[in-house]
N, C-alpha and C positions, 0 to 999 in steps of 0.2 A: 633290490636296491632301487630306491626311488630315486630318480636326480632334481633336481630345482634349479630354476633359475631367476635371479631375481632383478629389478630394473626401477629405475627411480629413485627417490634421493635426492640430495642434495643440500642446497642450503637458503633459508626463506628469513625473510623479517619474522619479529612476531605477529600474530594474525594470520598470516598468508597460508596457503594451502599448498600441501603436493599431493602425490599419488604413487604410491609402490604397488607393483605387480609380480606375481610368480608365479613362474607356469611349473607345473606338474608332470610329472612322464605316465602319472594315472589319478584317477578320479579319486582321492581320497581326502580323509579327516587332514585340515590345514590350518595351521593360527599363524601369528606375526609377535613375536619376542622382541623386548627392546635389552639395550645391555647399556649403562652409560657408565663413563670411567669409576673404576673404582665401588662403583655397585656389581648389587646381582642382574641375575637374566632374571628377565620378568612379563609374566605373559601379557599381552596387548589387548589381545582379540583372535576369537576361534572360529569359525565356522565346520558344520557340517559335510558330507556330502548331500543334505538332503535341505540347509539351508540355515540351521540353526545357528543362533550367533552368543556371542561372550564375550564381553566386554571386561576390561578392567577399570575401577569406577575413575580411576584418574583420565579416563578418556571420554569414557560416556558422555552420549550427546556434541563430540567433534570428529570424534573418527568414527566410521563405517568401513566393514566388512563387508566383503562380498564374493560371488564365485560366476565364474563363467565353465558349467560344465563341461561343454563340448571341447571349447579350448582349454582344458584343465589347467584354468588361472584363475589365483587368487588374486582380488586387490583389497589396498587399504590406502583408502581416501581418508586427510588427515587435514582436518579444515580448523582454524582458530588455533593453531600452530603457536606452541608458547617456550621460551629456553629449557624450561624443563621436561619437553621433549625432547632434548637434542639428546643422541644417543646412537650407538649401530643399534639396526634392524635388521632381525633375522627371518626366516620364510622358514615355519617348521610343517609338516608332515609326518603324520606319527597312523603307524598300522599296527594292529592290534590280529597276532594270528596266534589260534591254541595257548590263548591267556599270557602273551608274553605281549609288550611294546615293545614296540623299535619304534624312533624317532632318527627323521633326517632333517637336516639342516640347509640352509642355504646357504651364499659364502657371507652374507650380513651388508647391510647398506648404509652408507654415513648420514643423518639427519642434523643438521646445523641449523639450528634458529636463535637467529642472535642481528639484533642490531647495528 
């Protein structure tokens, strides 16, 4: 069982910037999923354990991925902050043992960009 925990959030003008973070109970594969009313889950951005990243193009070039191995935390820096990012965000972790997935979740965080 993986656990996560997840931190930041909140609510920005548009333009402004925040910062979500999630720590990990171990070094593993982590992305950030948004979900906004009445939509799907839909992936944000991924990274690796080893660094690699994934974007989703509606974010490309505002938000950044990134990882802090030792403190097994993910963040997502989310800069030029527009309402249609406003949405929960989730913190997923997904491990891949003898060709099966498991994914964990985080408990999701409120994003409000709104004037």
């Amino acid at each position: 069982q993986v656990q996560l925990v997840e931190s930041g959030g909140g609510s920005v003008q548009p333009g402004g910037s925040l910062r979500l973070s999630c720590v990990a109970s171990e070094n593993i594969f982590m992305a950030w999923y948004r979900q906004a009313p009445g939509n799907q889950r839909e992936l944000v951005a991924s990274i690796g354990t080893g660094g690699s990243t994934n974007y989703a193009d509606s974010v490309k070039g505002r938000f950044t991925i990134s990882r802090d191995n030792f403190k097994n935390t993910v963040y997502l820096q989310m800069n030029s902050l527009k309402p249609e990012d406003t949405a929960v965000y989730y913190c997923n972790a997904v491990r891949v043992q003898f060709g099966f997935r498991q994914d964990y979740w985080g408990q999701g965080t409120q994003v409000t960009v709104s004037s």
